[in-house]
C-alpha positions as a printed NumPy array, in Angstrom:
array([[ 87.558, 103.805,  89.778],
       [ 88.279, 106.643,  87.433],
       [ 90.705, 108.739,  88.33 ],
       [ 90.278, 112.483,  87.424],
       [ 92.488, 115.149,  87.347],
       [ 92.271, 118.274,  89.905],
       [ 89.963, 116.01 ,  91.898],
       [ 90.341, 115.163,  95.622],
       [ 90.796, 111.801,  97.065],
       [ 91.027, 110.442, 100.797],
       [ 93.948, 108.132, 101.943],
       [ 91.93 , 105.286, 102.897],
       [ 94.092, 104.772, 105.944],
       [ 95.253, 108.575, 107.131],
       [ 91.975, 110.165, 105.899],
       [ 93.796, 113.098, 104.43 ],
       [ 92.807, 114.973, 101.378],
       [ 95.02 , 114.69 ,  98.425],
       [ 94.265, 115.999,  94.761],
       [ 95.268, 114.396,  91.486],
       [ 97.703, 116.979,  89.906],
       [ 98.211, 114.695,  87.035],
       [ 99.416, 111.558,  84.905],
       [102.511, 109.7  ,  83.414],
       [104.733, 106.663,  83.745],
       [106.102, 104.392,  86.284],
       [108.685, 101.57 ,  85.695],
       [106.884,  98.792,  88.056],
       [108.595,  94.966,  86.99 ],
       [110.729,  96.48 ,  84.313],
       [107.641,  97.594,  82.426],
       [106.171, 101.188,  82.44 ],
       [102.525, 101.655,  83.533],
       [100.189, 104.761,  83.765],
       [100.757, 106.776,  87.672],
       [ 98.796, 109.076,  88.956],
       [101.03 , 112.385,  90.229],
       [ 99.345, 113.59 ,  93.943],
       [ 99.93 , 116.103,  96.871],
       [ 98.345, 116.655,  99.835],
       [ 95.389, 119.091,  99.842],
       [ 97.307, 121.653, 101.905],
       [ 98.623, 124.793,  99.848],
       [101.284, 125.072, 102.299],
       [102.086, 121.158, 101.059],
       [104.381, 121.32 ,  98.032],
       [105.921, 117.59 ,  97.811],
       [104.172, 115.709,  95.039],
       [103.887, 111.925,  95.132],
       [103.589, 109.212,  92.237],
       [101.821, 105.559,  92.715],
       [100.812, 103.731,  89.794],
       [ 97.014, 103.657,  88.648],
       [ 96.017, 100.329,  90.382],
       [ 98.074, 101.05 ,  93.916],
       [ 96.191, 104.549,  93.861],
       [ 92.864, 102.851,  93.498],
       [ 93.638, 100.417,  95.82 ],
       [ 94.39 , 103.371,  98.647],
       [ 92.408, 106.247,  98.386],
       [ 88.818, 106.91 ,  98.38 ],
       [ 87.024, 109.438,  96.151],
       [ 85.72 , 112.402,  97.683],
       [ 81.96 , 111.962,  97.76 ],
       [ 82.541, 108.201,  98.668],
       [ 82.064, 107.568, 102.536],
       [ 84.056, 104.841, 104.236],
       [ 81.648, 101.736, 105.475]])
């Protein structure tokens, strides 16, 4: 899946929105990988969330993708 910035994306398992704010680094196995930086779609939501590309593939849906 790509991954695009400023998009939204649904938790595959809470079905809540959350957009992509942005990209760096995570340390995963004493190496650092590429992470995608989140929040919830809510503009009340402020906390921001990091997972690393693959985990963020793994859980979340893209927007114009409906679940099976």
């Amino acid at each position: 899946m790509d991954i695009i910035k400023n998009e939204i994306y649904f938790h595959y398992k809470n079905k809540k929105s959350y957009i992509v704010l942005d990209f760096g680094k995570i340390q995963e196995n004493d190496e650092w990988v590429k992470a995608v930086i989140y929040k919830e779609y809510n503009k009340d939501k402020k906390e921001k969330y990091i997972r690393t590309f693959s985990e963020f593939s793994e859980k979340f849906l893209e927007r114009n993708v409906k679940s099976v």
